[in-house]
N, CA, C and O atoms as a GROMACS GRO file, in nm:
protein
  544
    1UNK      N    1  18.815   7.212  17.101
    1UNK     CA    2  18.681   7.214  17.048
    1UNK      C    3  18.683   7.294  16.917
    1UNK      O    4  18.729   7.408  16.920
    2UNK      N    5  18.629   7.231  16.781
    2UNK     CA    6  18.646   7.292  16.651
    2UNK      C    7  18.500   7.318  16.602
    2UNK      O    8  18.476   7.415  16.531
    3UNK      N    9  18.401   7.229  16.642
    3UNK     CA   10  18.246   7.223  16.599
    3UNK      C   11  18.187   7.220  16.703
    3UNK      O   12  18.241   7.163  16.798
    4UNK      N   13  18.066   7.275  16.718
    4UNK     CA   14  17.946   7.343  16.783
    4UNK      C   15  17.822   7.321  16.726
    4UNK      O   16  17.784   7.384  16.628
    5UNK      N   17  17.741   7.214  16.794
    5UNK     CA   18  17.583   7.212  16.685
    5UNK      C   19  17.482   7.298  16.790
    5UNK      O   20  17.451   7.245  16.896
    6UNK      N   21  17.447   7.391  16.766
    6UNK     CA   22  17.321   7.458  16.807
    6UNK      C   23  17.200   7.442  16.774
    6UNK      O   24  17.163   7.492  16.667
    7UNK      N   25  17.098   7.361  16.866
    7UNK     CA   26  16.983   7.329  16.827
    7UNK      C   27  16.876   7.454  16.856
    7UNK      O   28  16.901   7.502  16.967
    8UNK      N   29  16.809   7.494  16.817
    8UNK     CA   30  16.716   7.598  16.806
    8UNK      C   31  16.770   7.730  16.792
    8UNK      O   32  16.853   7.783  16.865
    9UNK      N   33  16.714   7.777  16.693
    9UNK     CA   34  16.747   7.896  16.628
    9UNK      C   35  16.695   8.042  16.700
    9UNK      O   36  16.720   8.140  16.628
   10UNK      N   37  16.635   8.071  16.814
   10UNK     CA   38  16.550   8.109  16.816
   10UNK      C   39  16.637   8.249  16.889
   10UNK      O   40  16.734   8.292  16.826
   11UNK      N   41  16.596   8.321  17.031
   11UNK     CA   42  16.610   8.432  17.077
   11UNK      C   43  16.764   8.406  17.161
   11UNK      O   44  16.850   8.487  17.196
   12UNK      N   45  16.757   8.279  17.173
   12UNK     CA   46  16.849   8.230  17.288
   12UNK      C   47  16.988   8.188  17.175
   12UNK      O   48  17.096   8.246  17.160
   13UNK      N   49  16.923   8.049  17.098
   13UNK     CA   50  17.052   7.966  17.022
   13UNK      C   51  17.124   8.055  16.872
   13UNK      O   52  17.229   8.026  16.815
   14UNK      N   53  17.018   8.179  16.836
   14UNK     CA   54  17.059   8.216  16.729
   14UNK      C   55  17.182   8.318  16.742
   14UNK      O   56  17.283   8.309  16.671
   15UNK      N   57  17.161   8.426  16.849
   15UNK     CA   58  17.262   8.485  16.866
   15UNK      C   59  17.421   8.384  16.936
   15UNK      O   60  17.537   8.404  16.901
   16UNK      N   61  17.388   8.313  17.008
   16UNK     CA   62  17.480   8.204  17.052
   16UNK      C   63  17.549   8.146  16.966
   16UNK      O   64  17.669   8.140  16.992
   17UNK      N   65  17.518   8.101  16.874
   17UNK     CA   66  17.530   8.028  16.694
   17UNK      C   67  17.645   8.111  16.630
   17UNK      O   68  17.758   8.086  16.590
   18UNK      N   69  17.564   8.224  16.636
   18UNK     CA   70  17.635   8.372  16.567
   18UNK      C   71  17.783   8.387  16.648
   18UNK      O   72  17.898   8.368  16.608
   19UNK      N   73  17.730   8.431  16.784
   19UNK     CA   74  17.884   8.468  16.844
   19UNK      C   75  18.000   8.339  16.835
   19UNK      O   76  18.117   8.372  16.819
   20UNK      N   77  17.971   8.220  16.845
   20UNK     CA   78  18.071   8.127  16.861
   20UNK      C   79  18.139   8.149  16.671
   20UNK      O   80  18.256   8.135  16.636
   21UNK      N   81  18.039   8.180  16.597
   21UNK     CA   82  18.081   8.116  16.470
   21UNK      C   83  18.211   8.254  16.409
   21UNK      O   84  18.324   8.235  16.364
   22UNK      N   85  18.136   8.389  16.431
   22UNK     CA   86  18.223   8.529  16.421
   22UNK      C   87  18.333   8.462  16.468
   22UNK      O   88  18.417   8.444  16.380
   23UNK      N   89  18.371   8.406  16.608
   23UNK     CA   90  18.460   8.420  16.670
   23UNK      C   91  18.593   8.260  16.670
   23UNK      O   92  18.678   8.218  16.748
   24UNK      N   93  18.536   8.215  16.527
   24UNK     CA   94  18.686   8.113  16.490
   24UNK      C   95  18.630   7.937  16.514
   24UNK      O   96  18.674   7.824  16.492
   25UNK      N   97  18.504   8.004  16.577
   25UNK     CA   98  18.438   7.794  16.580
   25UNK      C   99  18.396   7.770  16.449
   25UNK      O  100  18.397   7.855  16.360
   26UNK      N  101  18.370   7.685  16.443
   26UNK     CA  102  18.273   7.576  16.290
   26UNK      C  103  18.127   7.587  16.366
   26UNK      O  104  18.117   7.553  16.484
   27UNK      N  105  18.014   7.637  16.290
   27UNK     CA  106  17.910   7.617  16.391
   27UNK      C  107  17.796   7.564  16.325
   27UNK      O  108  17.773   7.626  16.222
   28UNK      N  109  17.716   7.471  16.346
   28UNK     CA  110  17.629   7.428  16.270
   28UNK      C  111  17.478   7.433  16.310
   28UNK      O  112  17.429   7.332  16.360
   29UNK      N  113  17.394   7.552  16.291
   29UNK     CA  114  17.282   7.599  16.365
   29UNK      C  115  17.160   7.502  16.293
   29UNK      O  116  17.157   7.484  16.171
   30UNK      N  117  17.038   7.430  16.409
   30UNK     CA  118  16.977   7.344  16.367
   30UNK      C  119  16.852   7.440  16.410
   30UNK      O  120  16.851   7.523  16.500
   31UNK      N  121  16.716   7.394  16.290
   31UNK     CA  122  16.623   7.446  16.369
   31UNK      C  123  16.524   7.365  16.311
   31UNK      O  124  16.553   7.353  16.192
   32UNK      N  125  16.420   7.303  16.339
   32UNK     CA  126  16.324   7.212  16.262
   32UNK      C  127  16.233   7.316  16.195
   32UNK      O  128  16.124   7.271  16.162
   33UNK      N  129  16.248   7.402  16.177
   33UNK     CA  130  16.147   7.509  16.125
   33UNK      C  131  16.212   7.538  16.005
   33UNK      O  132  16.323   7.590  16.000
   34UNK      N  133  16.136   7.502  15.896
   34UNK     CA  134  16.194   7.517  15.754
   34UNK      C  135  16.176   7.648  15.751
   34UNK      O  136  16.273   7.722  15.741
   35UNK      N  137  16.069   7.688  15.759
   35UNK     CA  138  16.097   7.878  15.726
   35UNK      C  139  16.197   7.954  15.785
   35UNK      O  140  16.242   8.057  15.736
   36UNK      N  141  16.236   7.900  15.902
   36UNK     CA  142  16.373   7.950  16.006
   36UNK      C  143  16.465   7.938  15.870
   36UNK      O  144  16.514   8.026  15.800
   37UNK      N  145  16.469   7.812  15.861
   37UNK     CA  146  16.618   7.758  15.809
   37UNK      C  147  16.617   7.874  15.694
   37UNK      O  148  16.699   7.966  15.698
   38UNK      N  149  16.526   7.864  15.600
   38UNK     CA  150  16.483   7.955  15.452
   38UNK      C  151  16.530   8.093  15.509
   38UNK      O  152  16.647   8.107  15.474
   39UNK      N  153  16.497   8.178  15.566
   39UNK     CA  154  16.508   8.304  15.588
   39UNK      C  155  16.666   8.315  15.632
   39UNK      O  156  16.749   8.377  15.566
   40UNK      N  157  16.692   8.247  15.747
   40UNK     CA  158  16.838   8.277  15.778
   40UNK      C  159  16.929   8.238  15.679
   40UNK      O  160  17.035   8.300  15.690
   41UNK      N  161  16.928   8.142  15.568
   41UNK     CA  162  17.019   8.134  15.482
   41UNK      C  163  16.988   8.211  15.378
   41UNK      O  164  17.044   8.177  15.274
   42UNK      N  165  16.912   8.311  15.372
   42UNK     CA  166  16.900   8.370  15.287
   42UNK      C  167  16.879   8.478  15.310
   42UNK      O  168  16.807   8.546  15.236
   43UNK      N  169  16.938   8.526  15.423
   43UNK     CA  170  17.051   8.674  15.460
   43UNK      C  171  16.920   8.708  15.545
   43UNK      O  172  16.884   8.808  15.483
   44UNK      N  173  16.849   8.695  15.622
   44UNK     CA  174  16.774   8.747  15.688
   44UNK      C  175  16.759   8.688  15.814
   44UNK      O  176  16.819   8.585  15.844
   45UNK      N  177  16.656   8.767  15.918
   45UNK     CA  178  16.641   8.686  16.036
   45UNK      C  179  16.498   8.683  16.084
   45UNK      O  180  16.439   8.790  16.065
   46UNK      N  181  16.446   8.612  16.126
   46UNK     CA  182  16.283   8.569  16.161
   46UNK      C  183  16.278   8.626  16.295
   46UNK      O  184  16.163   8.608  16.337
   47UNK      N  185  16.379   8.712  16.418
   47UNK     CA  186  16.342   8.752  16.585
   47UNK      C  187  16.372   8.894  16.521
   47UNK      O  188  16.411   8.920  16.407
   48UNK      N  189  16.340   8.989  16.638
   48UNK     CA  190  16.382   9.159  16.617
   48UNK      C  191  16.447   9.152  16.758
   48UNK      O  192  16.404   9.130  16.872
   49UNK      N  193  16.557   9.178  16.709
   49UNK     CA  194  16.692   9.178  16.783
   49UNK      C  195  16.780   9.295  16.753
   49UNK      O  196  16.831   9.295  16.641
   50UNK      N  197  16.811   9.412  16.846
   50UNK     CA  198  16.925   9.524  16.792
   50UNK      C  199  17.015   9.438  16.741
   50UNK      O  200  17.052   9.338  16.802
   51UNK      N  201  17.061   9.474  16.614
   51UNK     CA  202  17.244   9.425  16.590
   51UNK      C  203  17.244   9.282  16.565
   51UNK      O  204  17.347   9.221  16.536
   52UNK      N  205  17.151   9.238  16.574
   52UNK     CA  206  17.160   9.090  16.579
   52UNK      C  207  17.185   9.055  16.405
   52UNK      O  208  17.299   9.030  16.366
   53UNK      N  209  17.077   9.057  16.316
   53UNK     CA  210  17.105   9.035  16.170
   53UNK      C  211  17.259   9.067  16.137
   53UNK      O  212  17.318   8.973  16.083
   54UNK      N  213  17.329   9.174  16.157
   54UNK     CA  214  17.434   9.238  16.138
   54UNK      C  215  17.548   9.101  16.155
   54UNK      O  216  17.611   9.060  16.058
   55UNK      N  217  17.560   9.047  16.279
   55UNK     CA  218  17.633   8.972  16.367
   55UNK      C  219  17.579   8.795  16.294
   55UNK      O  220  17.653   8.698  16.310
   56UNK      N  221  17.454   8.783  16.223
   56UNK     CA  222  17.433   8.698  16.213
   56UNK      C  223  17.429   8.662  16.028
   56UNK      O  224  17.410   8.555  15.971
   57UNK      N  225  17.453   8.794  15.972
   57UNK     CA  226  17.526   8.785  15.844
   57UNK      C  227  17.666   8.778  15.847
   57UNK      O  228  17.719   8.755  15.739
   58UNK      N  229  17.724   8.790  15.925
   58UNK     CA  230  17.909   8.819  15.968
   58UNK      C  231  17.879   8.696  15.950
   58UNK      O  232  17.908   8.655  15.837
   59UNK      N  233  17.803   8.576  16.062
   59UNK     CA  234  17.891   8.493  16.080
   59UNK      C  235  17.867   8.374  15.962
   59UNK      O  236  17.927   8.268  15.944
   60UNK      N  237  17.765   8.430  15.894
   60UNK     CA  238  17.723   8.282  15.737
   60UNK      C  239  17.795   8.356  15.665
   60UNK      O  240  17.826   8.284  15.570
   61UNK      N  241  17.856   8.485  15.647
   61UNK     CA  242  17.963   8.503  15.544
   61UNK      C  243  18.093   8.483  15.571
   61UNK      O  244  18.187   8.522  15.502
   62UNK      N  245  18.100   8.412  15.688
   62UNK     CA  246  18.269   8.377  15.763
   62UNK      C  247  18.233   8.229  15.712
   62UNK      O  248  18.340   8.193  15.663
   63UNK      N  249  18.170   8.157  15.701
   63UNK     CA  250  18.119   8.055  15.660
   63UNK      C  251  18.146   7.984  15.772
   63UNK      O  252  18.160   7.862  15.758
   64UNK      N  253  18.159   8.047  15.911
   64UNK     CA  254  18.185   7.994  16.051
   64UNK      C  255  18.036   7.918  16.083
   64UNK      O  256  18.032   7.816  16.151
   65UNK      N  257  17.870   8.001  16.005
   65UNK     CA  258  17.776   7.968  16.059
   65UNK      C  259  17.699   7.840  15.918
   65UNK      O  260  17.717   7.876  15.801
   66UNK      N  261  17.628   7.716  15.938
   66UNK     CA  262  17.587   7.651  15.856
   66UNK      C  263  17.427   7.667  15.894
   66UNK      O  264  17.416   7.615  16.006
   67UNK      N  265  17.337   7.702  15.864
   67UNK     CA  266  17.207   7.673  15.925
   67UNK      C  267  17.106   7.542  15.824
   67UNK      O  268  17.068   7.540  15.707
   68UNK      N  269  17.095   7.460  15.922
   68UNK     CA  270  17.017   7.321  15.840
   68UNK      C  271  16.937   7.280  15.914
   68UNK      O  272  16.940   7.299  16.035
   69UNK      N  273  16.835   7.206  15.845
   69UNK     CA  274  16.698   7.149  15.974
   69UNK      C  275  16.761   7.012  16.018
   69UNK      O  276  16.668   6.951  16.070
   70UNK      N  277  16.876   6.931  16.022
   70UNK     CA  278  16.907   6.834  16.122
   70UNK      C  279  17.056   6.844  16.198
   70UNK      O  280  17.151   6.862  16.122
   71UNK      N  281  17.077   6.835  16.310
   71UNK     CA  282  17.184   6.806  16.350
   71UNK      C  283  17.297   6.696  16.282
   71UNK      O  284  17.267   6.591  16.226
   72UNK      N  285  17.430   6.749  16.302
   72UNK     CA  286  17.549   6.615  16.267
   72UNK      C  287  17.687   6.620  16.355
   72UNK      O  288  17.715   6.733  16.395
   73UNK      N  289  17.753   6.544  16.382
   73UNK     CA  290  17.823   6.504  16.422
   73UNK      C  291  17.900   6.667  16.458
   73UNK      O  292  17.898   6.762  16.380
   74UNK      N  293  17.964   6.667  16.596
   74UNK     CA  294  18.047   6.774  16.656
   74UNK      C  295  18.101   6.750  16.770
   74UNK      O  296  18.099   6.633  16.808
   75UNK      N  297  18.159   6.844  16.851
   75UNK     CA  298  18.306   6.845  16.982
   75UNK      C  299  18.165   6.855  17.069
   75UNK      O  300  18.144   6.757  17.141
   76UNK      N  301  18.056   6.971  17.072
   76UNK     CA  302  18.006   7.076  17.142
   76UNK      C  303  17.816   7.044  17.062
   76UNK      O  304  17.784   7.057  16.944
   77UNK      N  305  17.734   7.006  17.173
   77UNK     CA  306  17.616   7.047  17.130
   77UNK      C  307  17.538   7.134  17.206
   77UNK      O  308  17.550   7.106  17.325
   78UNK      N  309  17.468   7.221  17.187
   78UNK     CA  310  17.391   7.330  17.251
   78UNK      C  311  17.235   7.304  17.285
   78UNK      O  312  17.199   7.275  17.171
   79UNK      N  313  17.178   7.299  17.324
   79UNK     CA  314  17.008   7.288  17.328
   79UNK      C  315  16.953   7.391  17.371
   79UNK      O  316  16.952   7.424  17.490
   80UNK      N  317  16.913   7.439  17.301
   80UNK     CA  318  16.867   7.572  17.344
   80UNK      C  319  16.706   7.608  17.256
   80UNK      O  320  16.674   7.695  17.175
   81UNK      N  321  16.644   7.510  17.308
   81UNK     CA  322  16.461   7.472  17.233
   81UNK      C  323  16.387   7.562  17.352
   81UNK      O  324  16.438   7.604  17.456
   82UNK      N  325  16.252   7.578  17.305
   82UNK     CA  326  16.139   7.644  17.398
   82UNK      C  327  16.114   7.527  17.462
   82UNK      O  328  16.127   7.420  17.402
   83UNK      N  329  16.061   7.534  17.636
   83UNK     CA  330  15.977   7.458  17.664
   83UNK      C  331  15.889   7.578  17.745
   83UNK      O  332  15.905   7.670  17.825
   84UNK      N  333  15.785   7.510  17.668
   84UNK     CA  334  15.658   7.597  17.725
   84UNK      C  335  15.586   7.580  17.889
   84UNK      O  336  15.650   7.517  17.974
   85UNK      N  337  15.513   7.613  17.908
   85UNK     CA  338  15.455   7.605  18.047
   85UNK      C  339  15.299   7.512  18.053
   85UNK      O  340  15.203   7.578  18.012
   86UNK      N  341  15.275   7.405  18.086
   86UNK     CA  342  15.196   7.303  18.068
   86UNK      C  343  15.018   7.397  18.142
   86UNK      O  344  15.023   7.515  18.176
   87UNK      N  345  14.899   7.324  18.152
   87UNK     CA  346  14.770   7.424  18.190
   87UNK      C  347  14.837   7.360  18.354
   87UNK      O  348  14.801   7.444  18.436
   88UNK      N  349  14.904   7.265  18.416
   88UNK     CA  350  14.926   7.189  18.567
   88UNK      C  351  15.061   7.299  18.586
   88UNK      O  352  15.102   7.300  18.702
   89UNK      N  353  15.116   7.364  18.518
   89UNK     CA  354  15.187   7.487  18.555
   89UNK      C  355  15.357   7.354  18.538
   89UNK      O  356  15.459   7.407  18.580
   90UNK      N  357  15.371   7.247  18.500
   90UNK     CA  358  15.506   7.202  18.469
   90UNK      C  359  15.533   7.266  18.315
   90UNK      O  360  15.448   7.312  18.239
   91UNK      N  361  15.660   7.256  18.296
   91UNK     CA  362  15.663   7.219  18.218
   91UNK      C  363  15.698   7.145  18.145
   91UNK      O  364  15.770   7.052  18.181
   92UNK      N  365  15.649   7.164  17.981
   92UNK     CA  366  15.702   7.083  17.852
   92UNK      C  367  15.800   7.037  17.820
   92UNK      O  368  15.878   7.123  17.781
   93UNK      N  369  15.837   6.938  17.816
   93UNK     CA  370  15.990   6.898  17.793
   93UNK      C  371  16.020   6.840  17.652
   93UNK      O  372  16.130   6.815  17.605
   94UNK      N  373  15.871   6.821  17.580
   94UNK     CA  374  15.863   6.772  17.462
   94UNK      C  375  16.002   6.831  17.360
   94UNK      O  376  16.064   6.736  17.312
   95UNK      N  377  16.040   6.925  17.333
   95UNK     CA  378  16.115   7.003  17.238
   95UNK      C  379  16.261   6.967  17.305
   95UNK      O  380  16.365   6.992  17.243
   96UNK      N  381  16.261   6.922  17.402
   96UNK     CA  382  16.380   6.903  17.504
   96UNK      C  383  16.426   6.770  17.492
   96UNK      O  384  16.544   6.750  17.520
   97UNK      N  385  16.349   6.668  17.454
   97UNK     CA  386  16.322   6.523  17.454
   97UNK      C  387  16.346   6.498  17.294
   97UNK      O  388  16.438   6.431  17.247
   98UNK      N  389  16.286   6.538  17.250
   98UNK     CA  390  16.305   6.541  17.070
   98UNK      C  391  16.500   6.599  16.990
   98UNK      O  392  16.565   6.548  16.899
   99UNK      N  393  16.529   6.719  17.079
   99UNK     CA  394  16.633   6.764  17.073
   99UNK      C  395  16.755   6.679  17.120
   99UNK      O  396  16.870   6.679  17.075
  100UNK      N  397  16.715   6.627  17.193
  100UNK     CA  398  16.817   6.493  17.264
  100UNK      C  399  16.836   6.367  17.206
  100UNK      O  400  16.943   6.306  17.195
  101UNK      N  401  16.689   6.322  17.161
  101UNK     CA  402  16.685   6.241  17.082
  101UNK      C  403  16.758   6.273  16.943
  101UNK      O  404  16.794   6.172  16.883
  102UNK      N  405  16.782   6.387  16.885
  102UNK     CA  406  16.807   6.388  16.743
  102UNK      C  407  16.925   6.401  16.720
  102UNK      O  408  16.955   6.398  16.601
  103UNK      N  409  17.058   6.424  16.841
  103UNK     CA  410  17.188   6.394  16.892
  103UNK      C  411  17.240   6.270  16.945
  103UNK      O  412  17.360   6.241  16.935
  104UNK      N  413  17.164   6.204  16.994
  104UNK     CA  414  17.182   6.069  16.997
  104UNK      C  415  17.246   6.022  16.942
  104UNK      O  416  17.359   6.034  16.991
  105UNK      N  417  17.245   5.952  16.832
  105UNK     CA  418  17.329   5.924  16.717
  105UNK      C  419  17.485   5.978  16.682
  105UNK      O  420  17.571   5.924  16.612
  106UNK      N  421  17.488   6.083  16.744
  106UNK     CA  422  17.628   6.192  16.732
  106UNK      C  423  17.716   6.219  16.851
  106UNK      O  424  17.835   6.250  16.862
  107UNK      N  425  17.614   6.195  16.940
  107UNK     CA  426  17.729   6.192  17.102
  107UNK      C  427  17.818   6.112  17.112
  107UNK      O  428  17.794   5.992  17.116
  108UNK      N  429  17.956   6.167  17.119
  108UNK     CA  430  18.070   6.040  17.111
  108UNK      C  431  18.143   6.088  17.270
  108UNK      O  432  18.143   6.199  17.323
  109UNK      N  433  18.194   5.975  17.310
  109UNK     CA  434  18.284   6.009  17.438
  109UNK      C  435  18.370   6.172  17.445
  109UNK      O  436  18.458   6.180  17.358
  110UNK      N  437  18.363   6.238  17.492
  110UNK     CA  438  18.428   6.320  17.539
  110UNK      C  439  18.385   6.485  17.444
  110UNK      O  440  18.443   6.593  17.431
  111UNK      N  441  18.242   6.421  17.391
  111UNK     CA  442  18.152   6.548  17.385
  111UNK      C  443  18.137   6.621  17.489
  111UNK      O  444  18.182   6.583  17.596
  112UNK      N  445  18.054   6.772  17.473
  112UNK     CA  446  18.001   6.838  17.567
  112UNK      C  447  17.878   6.893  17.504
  112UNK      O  448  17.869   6.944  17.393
  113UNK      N  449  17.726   6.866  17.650
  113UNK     CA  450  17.604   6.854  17.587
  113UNK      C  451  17.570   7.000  17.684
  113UNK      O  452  17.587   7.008  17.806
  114UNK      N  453  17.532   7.078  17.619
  114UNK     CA  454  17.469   7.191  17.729
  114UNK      C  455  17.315   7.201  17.719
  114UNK      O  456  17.255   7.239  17.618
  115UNK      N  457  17.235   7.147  17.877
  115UNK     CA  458  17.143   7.190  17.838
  115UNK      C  459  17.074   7.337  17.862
  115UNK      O  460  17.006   7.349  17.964
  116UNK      N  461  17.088   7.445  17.776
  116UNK     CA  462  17.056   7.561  17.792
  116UNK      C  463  16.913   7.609  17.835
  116UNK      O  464  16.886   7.694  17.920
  117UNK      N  465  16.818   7.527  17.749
  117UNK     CA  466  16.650   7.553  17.754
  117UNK      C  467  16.569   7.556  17.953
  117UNK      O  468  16.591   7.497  18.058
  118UNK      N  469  16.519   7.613  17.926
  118UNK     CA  470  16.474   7.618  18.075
  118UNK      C  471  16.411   7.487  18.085
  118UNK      O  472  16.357   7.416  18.000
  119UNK      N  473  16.438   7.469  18.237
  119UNK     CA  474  16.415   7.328  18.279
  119UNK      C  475  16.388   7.306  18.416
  119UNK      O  476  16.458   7.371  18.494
  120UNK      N  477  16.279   7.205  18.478
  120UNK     CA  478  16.301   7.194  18.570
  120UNK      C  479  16.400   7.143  18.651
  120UNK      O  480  16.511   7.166  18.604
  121UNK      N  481  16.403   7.056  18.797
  121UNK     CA  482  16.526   7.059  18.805
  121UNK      C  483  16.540   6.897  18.798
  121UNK      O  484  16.447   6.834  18.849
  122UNK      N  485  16.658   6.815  18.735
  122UNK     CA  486  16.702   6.712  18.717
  122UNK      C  487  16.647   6.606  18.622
  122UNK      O  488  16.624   6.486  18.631
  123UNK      N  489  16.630   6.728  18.500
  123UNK     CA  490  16.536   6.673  18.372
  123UNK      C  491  16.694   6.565  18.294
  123UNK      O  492  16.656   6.469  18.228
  124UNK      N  493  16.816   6.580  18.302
  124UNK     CA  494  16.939   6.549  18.275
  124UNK      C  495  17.024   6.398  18.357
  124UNK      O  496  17.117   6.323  18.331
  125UNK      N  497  16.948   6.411  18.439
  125UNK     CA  498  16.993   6.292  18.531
  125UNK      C  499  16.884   6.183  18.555
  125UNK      O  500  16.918   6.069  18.588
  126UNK      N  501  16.728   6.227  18.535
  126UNK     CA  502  16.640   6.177  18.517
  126UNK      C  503  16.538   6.126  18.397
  126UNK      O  504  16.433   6.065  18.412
  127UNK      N  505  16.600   6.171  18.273
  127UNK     CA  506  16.605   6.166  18.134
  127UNK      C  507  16.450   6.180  18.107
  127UNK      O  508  16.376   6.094  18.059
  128UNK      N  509  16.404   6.354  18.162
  128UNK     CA  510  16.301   6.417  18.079
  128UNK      C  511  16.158   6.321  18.092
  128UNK      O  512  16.054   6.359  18.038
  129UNK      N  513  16.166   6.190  18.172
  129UNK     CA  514  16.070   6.093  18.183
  129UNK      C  515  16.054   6.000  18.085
  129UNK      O  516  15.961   5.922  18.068
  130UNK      N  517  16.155   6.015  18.022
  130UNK     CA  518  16.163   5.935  17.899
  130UNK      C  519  16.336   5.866  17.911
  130UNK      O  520  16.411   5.942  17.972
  131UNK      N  521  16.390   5.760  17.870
  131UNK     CA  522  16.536   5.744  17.862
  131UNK      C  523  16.564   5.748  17.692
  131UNK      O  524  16.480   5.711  17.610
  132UNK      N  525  16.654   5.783  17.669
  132UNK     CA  526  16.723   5.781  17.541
  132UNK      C  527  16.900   5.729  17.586
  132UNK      O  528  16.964   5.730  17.692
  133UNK      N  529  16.921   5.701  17.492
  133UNK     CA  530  17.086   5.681  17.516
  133UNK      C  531  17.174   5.714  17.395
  133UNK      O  532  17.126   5.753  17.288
  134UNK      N  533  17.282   5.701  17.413
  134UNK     CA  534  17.374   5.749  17.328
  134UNK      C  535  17.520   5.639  17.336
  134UNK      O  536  17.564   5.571  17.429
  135UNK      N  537  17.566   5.659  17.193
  135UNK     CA  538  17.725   5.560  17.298
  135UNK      C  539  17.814   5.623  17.329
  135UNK      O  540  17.865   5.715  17.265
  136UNK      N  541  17.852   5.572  17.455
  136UNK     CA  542  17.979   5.602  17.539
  136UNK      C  543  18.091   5.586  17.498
  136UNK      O  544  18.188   5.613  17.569
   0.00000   0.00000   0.00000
């Protein structure tokens, strides 16, 4: 495994992004939030995190970390989006469904898809209530 796409930038995928990239991967951090993208490439960070900025300038000056608003082609994709909690107490899978969808295109045989984001159970085998596909 040489590339790693991390989808959401946030409390969960940003430090995740960071550690794989410090540590010798290619990592390509996605976040649909242009102000995300703006701030982190431009030496800063949008969460308050101990140590975190520190670890997350290491890794865009190793040039291990890329941060861009779309996913592309890699070994390793990450999902690691919010899903919120619905007023019927399920939840949202919207950000989960969109994130899947926007890899689609890039899943090749003998990828690995992690879904990190909280989830209920068998949102992966049951495709989120929605199907998408990818080629095999």
């Amino acid at each position: 495994m040489v590339k790693v796409c991390v989808l959401g930038l946030g409390y969960i995928g940003l430090p995740t992004a960071s550690m794989f990239a410090t540590h010798g991967l290619e990592v390509v951090g996605v976040d649909v939030n242009q102000a995300v993208v703006k701030t982190l490439n431009g030496g800063d960070i949008h969460i308050e995190e101990p140590g975190l900025k520190t670890v997350v300038q290491a890794a865009i000056k190793s040039d291990g970390l890329r941060v861009v608003a779309s996913p592309e082609p890699a070994d390793a994709f990450i999902i690691a989006v919010p899903t919120p909690i619905n007023a019927d107490k399920t939840a949202d899978m919207r950000y989960v469904i969109s994130a899947a969808e926007s890899i689609a295109p890039y899943v090749r045989q003998g990828n690995l898809v992690i879904l990190e984001s909280t989830s209920p159970p068998r949102p992966t085998v049951d495709g989120c209530s929605r199907s998408w596909s990818a080629p095999v």
